[in-house]
N, C-alpha and C positions, 0 to 999 in steps of 0.2 A: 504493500500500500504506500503511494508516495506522497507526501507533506506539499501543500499550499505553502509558499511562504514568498514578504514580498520586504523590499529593503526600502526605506524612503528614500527617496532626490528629487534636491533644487531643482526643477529648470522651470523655465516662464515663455519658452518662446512655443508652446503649442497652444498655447490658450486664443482662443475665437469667443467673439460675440456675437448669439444669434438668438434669434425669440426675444430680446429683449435680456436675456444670462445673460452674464457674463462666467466664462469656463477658464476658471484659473486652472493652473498647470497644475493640478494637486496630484497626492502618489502616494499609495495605498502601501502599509507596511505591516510585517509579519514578522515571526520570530528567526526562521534560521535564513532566508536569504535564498532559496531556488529561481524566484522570478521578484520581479519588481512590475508595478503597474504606474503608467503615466497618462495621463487627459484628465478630462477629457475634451477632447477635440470637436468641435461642434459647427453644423449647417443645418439649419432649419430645424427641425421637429427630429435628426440624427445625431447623436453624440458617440465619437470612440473612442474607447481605451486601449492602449496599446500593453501587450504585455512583453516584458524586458528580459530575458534570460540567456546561459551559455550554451552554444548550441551545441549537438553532438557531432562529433567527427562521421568522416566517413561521406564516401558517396552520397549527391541528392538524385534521390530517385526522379524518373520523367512524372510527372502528373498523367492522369487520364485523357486530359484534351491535348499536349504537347502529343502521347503515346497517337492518340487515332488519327491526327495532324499528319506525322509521320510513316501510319500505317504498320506498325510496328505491333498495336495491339487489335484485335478484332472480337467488338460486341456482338455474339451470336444469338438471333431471334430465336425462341424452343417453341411458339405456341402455345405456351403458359403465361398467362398475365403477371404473374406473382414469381415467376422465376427465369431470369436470360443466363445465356454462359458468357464467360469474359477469356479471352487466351492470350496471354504475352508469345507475342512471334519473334521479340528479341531479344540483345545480348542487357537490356538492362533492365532493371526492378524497377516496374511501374506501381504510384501512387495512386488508389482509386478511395475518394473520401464521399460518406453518405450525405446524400443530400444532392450529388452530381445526378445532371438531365445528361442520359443520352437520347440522341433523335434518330429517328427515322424506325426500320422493322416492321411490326403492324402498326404497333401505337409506339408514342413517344413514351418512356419509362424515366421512373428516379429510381437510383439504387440506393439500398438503405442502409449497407455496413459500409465500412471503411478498410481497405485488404493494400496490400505490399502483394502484387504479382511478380511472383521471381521469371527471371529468365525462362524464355522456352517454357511454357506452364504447361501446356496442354490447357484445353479446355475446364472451366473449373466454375463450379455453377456459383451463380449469385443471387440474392434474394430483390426485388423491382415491385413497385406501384406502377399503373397506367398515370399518367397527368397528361392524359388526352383520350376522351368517352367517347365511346364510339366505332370509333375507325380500328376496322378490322383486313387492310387490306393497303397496298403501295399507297404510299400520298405520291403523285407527280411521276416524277422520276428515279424518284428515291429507291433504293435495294429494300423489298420487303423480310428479306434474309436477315439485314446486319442494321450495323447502328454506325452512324459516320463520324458524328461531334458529339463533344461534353463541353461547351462555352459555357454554360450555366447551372446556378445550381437555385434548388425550392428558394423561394425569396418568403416563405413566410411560417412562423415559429407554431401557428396553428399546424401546419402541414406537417412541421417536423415532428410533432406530440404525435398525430394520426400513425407516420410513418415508423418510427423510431422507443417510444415509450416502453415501458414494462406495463403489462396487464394490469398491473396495480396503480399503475399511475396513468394511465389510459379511463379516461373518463366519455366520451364520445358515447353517447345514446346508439345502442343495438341496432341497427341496419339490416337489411336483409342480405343476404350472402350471393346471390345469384346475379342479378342484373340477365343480362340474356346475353346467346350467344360464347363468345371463348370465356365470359368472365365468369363463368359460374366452373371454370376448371378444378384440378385439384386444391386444397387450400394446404402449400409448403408453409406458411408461415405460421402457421399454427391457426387453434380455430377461430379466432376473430380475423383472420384476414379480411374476407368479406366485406363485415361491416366497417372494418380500418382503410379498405378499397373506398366504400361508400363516401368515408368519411373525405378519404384525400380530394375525390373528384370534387366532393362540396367546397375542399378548401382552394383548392384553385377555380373556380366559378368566384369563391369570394375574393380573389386575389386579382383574379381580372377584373370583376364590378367594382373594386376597388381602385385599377389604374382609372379604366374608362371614367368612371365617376371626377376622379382629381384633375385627370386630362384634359376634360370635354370632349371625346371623342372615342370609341371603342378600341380597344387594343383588339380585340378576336377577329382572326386572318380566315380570308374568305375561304383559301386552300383547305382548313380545319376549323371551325371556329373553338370547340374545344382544346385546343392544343395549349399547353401553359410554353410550351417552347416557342409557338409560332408568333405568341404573343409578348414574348421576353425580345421578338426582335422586331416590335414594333417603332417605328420612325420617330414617333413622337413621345416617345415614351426615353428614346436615345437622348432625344433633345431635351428631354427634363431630368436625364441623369446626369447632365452634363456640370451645371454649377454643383451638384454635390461632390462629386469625382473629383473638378475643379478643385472645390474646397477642402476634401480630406485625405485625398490619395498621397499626396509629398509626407505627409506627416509619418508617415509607416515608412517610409524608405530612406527617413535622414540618418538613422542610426544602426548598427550591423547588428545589434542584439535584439533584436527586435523577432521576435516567435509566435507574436499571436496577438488575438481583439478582442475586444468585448464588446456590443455596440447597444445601445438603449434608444429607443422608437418613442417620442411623446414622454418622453420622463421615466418611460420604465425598460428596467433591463431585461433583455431578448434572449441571446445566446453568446456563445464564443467559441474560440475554436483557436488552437495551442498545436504549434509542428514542435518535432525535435530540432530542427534547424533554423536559422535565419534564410538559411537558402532555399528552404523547403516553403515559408512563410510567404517569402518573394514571391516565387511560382504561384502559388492560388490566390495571392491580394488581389488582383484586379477581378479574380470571378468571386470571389467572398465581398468586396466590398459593392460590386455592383449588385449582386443577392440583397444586402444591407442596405442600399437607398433603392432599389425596386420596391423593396416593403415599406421603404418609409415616404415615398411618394403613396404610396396608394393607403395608407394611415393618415393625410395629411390632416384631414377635416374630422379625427376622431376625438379631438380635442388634447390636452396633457398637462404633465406636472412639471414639477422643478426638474431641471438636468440634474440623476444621483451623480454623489461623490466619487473620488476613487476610491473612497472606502467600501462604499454600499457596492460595488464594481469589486472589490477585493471580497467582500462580506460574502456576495455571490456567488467566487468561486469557492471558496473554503466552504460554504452550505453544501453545494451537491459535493464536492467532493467529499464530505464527511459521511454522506449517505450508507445506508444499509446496501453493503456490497452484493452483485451474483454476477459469474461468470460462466461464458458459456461460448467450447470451440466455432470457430467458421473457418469456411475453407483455407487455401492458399496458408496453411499452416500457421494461422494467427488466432489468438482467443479475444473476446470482449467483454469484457468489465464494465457493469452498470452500475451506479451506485444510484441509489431514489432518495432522496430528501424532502421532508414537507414543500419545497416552495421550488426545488429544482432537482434536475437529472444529471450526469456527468458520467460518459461513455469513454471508454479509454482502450487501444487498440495496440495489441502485444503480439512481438514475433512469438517464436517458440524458444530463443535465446532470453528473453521475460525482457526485450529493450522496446517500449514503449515505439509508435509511429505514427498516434495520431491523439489528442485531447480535444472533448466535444461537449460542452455543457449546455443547458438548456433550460430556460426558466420556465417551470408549469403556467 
């Protein structure tokens, strides 16, 4: 079990003034010193915390969207809703983190754990939501076989609970399991998939009623209208991520210790997500923090609180992490550590060497 701990430091030059806050540079502190937290960093109704720690040696593995770029990895369609395979076809260890949209196949999918694909994997199956109802069949041109991109990843903390929670902390109203057609296939994920299927489709409907609302204009593409991917690459939706990106993206890249965020929507804190690397951290900032102002555009008009401290932001993590622990193997020779706390979750993602490769916290 590893120890939360954060070290105080001075600094004043990330501090932003938005909403009327003003976000002093404060920085959350703990007892033995693993990581340090700074912000938080602030645009509109989005605030981030960066977290500060030593990164581990060794090789950064390709991420999922660098690997299918390259062609190096191939997402295989099975005709299971709830279950795709993933194969590394190359000489390096690909990073694939839950929460990641692949497109294309029958329907667009999210995949829900977080795996290290070694070299040369062979085929190796993975656990997938639809975030696209319906479509059972090519969109366009696209290979109804495989999956081409991972540009993006779920932009909303609702979806994460649906996808990702322990049964116990899964709260979402019973659903029926069927729907018609392939989604009433086997249920791999245990016996709520179903209604945690149900649950996802709702939450991406509210994810787009969301942009389109804030926009003035629908994000859902005429090619799918369902699709949450078709819809994460809508024109106008680029153009209103643009000042946030603007605003927050340098802040994560001025310092080399830099491993991880925390980001808080309307005053309240969301999720986070912790690499073993600085270099690792690099690679997925620009789709982690475009996920983090997707959600906070389409929040815009839900009203909100004070920007929390970096304490309440440090307080956070130290709650799930203290959680009432369970683990349980996944493929590609890696186990997952969930720990449940009253207020939050924290998923933690281990070779078979016990060297951590991925921290994922999540506020109920």
């Amino acid at each position: 079990m590893h120890r939360r701990s954060f070290v105080a430091l001075a600094v004043s030059s990330l501090a932003v003034v938005s909403l009327g806050v003003a976000a002093s540079a404060a920085f959350a502190a703990s007892a033995a010193g693993e990581y340090r937290i700074s912000g938080p960093v602030v645009h509109e109704n989005l605030a981030i915390y960066l977290v500060h720690g030593k990164s581990a040696p060794g090789k950064i593995p390709l991420t999922l969207a660098e690997a299918l770029t390259a062609k190096a990895v191939k997402v295989h369609e099975t005709g299971n809703v709830n279950e795709l395979q993933i194969e590394n076809l190359g000489a390096d260890e690909v990073f694939v983190q839950a929460g990641d949209i692949v497109k294309g196949g029958q329907q667009d999918r999210v995949l829900t754990v977080s795996l290290i694909l070694p070299s040369k994997s062979g085929r190796i199956p993975i656990a997938s939501f639809c975030v696209e109802q319906g479509r059972w069949a090519a969109r366009g041109k696209e290979d109804v076989k495989t999956f081409t991109t991972a540009a993006a990843a779920v932009p909303s903390r609702e979806a994460k609970l649906a996808i990702r929670a322990p049964a116990t902390a899964y709260a979402a109203d019973p659903a029926p399991t069927g729907g018609t057609g392939r989604h009433a296939r086997r249920d791999v994920g245990g016996s709520d998939t179903g209604s945690r299927q149900q649950e996802v489709w709702a939450k991406v409907r509210k994810v787009q009623e969301g942009l389109s609302s804030n926009l003035g204009a629908t994000v859902s593409a005429p090619a799918s209208q369902s699709s949450l991917q078709l819809s994460l690459e809508n024109e106008k939706l680029k153009d209103a991520q643009q000042a946030y990106i603007t605003a927050l993206k340098s802040a994560a890249e001025k310092d080399g210790d830099v491993v991880g965020y925390v980001f808080a929507i309307n005053g309240k804190l969301n999720s986070a997500e912790v690499y073993p690397s600085n270099g690792l951290f690099r690679k997925m900032w620009d789709k982690l923090l475009q996920a983090s102002v997707t959600e906070a555009i389409g929040a815009k008009n839900a009203g909100g609180e004070a920007t929390p401290s970096s304490e309440a932001a440090m307080a956070f993590l130290d709650e799930a992490a203290g959680g009432t622990a369970t683990e349980k193997p996944l493929p590609a020779s890696v186990s997952l550590e969930t720990r449940e706390a009253k207020k939050a979750l924290y998923f933690e993602t281990r070779r078979a060497s016990g060297g951590w490769v991925h921290r994922s916290y999540l506020a109920k």
